[in-house]
C-alpha positions in Angstrom: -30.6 16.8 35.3 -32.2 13.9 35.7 -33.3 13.4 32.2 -29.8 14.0 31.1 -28.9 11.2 33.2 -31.4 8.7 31.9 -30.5 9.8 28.5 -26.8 8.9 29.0 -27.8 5.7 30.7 -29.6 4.8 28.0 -27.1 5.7 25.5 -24.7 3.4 26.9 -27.0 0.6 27.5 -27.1 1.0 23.8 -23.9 1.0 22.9 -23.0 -2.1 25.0 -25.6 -4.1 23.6 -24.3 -3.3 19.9 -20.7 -4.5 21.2 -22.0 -7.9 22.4 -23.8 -8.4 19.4 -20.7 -7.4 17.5 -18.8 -9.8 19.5 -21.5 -12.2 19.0 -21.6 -12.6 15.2 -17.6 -12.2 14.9 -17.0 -15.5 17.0 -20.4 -17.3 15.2 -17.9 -16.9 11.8 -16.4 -20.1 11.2 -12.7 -19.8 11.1 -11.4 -19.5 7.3 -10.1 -22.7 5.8 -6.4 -22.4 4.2 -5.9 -23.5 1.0 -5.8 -27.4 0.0 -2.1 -27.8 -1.1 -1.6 -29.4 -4.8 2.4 -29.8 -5.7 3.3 -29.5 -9.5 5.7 -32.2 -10.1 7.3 -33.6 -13.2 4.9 -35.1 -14.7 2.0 -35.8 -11.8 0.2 -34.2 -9.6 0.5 -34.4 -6.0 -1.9 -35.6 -5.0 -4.3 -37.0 -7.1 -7.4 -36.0 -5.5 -8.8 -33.1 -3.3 -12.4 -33.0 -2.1 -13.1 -29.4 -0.4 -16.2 -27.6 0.9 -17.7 -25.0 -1.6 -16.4 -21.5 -0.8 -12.3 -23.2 0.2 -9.7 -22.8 -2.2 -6.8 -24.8 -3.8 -3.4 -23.6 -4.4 -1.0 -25.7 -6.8 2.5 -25.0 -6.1 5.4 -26.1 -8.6 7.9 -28.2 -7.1 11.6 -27.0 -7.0 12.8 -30.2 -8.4 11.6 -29.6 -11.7 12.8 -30.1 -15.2 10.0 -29.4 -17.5 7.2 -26.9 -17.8 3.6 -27.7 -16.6 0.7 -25.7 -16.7 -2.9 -26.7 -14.5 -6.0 -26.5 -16.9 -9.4 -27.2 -16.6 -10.7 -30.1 -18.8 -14.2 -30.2 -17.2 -15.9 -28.6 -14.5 -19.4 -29.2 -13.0 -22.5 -28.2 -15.1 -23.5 -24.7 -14.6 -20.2 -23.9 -13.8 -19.6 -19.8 -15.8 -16.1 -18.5 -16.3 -14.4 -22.2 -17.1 -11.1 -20.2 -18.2 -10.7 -18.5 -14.5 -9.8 -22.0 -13.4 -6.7 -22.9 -16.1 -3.3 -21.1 -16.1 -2.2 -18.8 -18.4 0.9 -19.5 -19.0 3.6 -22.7 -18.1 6.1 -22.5 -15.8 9.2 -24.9 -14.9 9.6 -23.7 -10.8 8.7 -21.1 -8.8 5.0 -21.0 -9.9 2.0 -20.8 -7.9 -2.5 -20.6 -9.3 -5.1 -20.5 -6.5 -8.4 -20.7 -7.3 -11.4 -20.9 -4.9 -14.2 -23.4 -5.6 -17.8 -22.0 -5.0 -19.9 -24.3 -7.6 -20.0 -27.8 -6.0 -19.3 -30.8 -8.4 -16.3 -32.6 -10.0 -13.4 -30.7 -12.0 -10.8 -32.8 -13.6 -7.7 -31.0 -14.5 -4.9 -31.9 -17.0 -1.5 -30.1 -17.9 -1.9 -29.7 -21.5 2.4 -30.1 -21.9 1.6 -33.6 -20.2 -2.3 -34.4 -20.8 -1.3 -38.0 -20.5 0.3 -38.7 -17.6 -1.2 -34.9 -15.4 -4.5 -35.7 -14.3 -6.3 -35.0 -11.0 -10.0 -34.4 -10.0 -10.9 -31.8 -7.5 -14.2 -32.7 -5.8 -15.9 -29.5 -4.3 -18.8 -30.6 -1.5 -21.4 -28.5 -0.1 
């Protein structure tokens, strides 16, 4: 009986110390970043400019207010950077659009609308 006792105490002395170390690493995690907010609007961006750690994303919502189709598209991303295409729209949209992409590589990305090249510019600037 005895050594069914120290068994069991030491199963549960187990099992607590893998629930503090559970609870341990869970609150270590750095809270998850929301995306940084880009508007679509006719003809610009809003805003400009985003600088991000690596691993946050950014979501470009299209305005209600719009007239026109816009589309987001990467003109040029950091070197190394694979999979360019994963960061451009597939298709334009007028209102009630929304691309998220999440930024690993660190670097500079300028992005265009290819409907407005012109006047659509903004630079998302990804940190480590």
């Amino acid at each position: 009986m005895r050594r069914s006792r120290s068994l069991a105490l030491l199963v549960v002395s187990c099992l607590a110390v893998v629930a503090l170390l559970g609870v341990t690493t869970a609150s270590a995690q750095a809270p998850k970043q929301p995306p940084a907010k880009v508007t679509v609007n006719d003809f610009y961006f809003s805003p400009t400019s985003v600088t991000i750690k690596s691993g946050r994303a950014v979501k470009w919502t299209w305005s209600s207010y719009n007239s026109y189709p816009h589309d987001v598209h990467l003109k040029q991303g950091p070197p190394g950077l694979k999979n360019k295409g994963r960061f451009s729209t597939t298709t334009t949209a007028v209102t009630d659009a929304h691309f998220q992409r999440t930024f690993e590589v660190p670097g500079t990305y300028k992005f265009i609308c290819t409907v407005h090249p012109s006047e659509m510019k903004m630079t998302v600037t990804v940190k480590k």
